[in-house]
matplotlib code that plots the C-alpha trace (Angstrom):
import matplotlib.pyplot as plt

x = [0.0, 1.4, 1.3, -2.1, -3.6, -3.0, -4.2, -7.6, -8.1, -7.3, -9.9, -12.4, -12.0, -12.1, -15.0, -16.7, -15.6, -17.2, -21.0, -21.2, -20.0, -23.0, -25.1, -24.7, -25.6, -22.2, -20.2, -17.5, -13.1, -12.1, -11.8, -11.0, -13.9, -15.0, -12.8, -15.8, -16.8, -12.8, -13.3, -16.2, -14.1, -12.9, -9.4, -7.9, -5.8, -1.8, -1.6, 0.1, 3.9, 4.4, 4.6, 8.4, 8.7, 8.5, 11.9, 14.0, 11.7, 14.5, 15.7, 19.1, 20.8, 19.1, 19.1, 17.6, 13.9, 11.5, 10.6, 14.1, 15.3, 18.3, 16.4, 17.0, 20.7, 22.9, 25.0, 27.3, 28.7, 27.0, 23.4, 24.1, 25.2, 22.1, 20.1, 21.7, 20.9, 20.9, 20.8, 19.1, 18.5, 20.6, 21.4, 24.6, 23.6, 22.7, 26.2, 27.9, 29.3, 29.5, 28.5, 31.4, 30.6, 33.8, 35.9, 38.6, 38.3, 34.6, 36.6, 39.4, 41.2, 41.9, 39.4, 40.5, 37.3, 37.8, 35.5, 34.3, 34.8, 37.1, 37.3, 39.0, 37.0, 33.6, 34.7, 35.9, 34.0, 36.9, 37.5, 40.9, 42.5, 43.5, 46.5, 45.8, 44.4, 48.1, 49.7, 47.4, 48.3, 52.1, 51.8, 49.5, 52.0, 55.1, 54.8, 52.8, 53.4, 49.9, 47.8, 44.9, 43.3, 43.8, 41.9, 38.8, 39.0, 35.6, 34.2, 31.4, 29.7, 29.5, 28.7, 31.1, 30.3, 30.5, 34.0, 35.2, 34.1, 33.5, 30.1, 27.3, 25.8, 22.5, 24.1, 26.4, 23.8, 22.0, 25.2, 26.4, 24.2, 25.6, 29.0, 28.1, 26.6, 30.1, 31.8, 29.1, 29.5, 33.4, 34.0, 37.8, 40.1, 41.4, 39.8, 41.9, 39.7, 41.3, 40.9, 38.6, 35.2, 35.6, 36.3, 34.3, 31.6, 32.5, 33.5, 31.5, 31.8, 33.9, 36.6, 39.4, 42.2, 45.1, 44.5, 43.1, 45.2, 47.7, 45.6, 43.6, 39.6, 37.2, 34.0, 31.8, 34.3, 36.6, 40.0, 40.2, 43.2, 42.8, 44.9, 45.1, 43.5, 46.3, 45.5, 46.4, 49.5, 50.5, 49.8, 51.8, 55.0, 55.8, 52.9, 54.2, 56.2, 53.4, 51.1, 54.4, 53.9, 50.4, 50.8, 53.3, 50.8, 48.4, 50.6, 51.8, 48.3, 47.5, 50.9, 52.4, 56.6, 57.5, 60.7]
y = [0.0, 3.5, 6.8, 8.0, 4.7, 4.7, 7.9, 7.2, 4.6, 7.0, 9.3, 6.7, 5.0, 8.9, 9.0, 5.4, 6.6, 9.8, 8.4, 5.8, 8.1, 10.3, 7.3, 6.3, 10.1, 10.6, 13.9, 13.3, 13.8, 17.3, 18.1, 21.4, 23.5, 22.0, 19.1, 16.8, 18.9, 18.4, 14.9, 14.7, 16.4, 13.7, 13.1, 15.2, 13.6, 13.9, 16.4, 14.3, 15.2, 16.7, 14.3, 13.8, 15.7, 13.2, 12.4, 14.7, 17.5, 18.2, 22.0, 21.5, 23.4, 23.5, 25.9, 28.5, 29.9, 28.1, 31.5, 31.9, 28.8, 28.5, 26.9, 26.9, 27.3, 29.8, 29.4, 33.0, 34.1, 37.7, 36.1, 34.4, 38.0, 39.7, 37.1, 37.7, 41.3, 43.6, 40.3, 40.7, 37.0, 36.4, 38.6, 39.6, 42.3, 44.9, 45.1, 45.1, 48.0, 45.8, 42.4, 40.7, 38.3, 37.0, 38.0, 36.4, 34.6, 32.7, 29.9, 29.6, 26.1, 27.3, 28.2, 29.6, 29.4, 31.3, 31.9, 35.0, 39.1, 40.9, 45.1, 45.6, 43.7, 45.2, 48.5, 47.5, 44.8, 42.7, 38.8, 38.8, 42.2, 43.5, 41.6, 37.9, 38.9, 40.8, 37.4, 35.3, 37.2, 36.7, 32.9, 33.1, 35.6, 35.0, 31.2, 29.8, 32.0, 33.1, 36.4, 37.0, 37.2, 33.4, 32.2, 33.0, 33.8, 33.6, 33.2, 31.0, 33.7, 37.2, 39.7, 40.5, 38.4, 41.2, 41.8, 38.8, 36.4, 33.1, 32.8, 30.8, 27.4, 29.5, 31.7, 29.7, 27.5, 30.8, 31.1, 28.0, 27.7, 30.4, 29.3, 25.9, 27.9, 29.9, 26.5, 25.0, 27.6, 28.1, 24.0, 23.9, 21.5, 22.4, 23.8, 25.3, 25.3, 28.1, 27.2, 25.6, 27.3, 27.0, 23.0, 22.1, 24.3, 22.3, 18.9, 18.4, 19.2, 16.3, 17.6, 18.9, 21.6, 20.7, 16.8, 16.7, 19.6, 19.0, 15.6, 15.5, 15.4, 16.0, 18.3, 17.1, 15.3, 18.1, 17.7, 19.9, 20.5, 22.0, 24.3, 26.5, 30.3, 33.0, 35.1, 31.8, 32.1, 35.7, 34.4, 31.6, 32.0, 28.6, 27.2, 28.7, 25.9, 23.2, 25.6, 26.0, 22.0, 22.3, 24.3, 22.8, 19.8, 21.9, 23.2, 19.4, 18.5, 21.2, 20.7, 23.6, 24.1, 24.1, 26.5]
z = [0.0, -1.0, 0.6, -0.9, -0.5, 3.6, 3.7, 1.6, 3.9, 7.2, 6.1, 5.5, 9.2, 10.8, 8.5, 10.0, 14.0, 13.7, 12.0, 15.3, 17.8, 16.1, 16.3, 19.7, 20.5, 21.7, 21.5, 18.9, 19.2, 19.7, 15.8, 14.6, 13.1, 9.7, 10.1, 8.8, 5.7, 4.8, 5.3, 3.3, 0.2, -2.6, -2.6, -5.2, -7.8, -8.4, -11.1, -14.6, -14.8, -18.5, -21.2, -22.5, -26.0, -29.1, -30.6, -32.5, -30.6, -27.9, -27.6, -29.1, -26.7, -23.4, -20.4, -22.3, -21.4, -23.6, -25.2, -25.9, -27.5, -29.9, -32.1, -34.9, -35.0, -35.9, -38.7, -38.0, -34.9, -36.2, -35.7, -32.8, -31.5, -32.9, -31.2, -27.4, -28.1, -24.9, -22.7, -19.4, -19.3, -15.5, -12.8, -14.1, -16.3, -13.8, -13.0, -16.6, -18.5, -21.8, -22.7, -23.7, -27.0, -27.7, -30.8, -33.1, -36.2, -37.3, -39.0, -36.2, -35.8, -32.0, -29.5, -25.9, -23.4, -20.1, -17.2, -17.7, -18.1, -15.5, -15.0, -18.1, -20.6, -18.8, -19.7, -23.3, -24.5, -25.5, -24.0, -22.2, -22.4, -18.3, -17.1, -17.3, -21.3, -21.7, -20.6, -23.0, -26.1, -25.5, -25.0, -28.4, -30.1, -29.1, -27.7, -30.7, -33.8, -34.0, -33.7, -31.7, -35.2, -35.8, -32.9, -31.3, -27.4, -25.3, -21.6, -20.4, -19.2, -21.0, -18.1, -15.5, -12.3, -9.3, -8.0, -10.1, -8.7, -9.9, -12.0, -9.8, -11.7, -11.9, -14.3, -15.9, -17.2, -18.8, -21.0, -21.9, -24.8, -26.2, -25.7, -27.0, -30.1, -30.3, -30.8, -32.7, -35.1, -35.3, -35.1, -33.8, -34.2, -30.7, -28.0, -24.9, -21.4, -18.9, -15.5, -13.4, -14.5, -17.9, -17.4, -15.7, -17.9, -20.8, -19.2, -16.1, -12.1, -11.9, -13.3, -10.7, -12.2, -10.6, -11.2, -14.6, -16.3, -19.3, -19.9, -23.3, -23.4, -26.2, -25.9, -29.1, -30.3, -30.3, -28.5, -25.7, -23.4, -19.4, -18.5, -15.9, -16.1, -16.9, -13.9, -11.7, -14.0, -12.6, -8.7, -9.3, -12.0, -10.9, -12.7, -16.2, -16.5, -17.3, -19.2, -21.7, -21.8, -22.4, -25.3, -27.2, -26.8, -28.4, -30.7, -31.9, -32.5, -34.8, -36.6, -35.5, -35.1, -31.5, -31.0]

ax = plt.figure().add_subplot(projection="3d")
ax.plot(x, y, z, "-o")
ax.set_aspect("equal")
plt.show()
């Protein structure tokens, strides 16, 4: 017997006891006022829990308010940008300056993901451009050979998190179908994950920085290496030493010379 069953059958016994006592001329139980006519109510049934959508229905990315789906795709990083508009769809935006998109090139073979907008790319608008965005373009520069205009450098989330701190899951998951529609679009051979956030964004809670860094994993099939965040980087010189390693393993498996 189940929870609603036992409690049918409660009601009908409480039901039974108060009719004899009634009968027998007898004053009832101390009941509260209208306890009967409560009694006397039919029980009302579970509401259904909403049908499953049929197959090949699903959202294809989820997270996103139902009247704001990404469906159907983008197929430019332009109209996925027209379509976040003046976003107000988290918290985060009473605090921003700018939105921060992302920027780069559309057809990139090399995608950097980071956590999310500090001070300096609030006020610009630009992914990665205050201290730890300085350090990022030399290890892209002068580490790989590359520009900034041969990759594509975004954040999982787009608006500034207050006093930098580290994006809540609440508002993460707003954004990570846009960043999923970012990569969608792009289609990397590589992607690069910086820090914590940003892997475990793309990769799942599981994942632990200091453990799992410098180890390969794919995201859609795409090969993804962890790494750790460059602002870590300027707290910690000594950890330059392993990022260098992690990028000349990104560099070998696009085929590019390592010096």
């Amino acid at each position: 017997m189940n929870a609603e069953e036992e409690l049918k059958e409660v009601f009908s016994k409480t039901k039974q006891l108060l009719s004899a006592y009634e009968e027998m001329g007898l004053e009832p139980p101390m009941l509260p006022k209208g306890a009967l006519e409560f009694l006397e109510r039919p029980v009302l049934q579970k509401p259904k829990p909403p049908s499953k959508p049929a197959k090949g229905k699903e959202n294809p990315l989820p997270n996103i308010p139902k009247d704001d789906s990404l469906s159907p795709q983008f197929n430019s990083l332009e109209a996925l940008r027209t379509h976040l508009g003046d976003c107000q769809r988290c918290g985060l935006h009473s605090g921003r300056t700018n939105l921060v998109f992302g920027e780069g090139n559309e057809k990139a073979r090399l995608v950097f993901v980071g956590e999310g907008p500090g001070f300096d790319e609030d006020q610009e608008g630009r992914p990665f451009v205050g201290k730890s965005g300085q350090l990022l373009t030399r290890i892209i520069e002068k580490g790989m050979g590359l520009t900034r205009n041969d990759v594509y450098i975004c954040n999982v989330v787009k608006c500034r998190p207050p006093g930098n701190r580290d994006p809540n899951p609440d508002e993460s998951s707003v954004c990570l179908p846009f960043l999923k529609a970012q990569l969608d679009i792009i289609g990397p051979e590589v992607i690069c994950a910086l820090g914590r956030v940003a892997c475990q964004a793309l990769l799942g809670s599981g994942f632990r920085i200091t453990r799992d860094r410098g180890h390969w994993r794919t995201y859609n099939d795409i090969p993804l290496m962890p790494t750790f965040h460059p602002a870590y980087l300027l707290r910690n010189p000594a950890a330059k030493r392993p990022v260098w390693d992690d990028v000349k393993s990104i560099m070998g498996k696009l085929g590019l010379e390592v010096k």
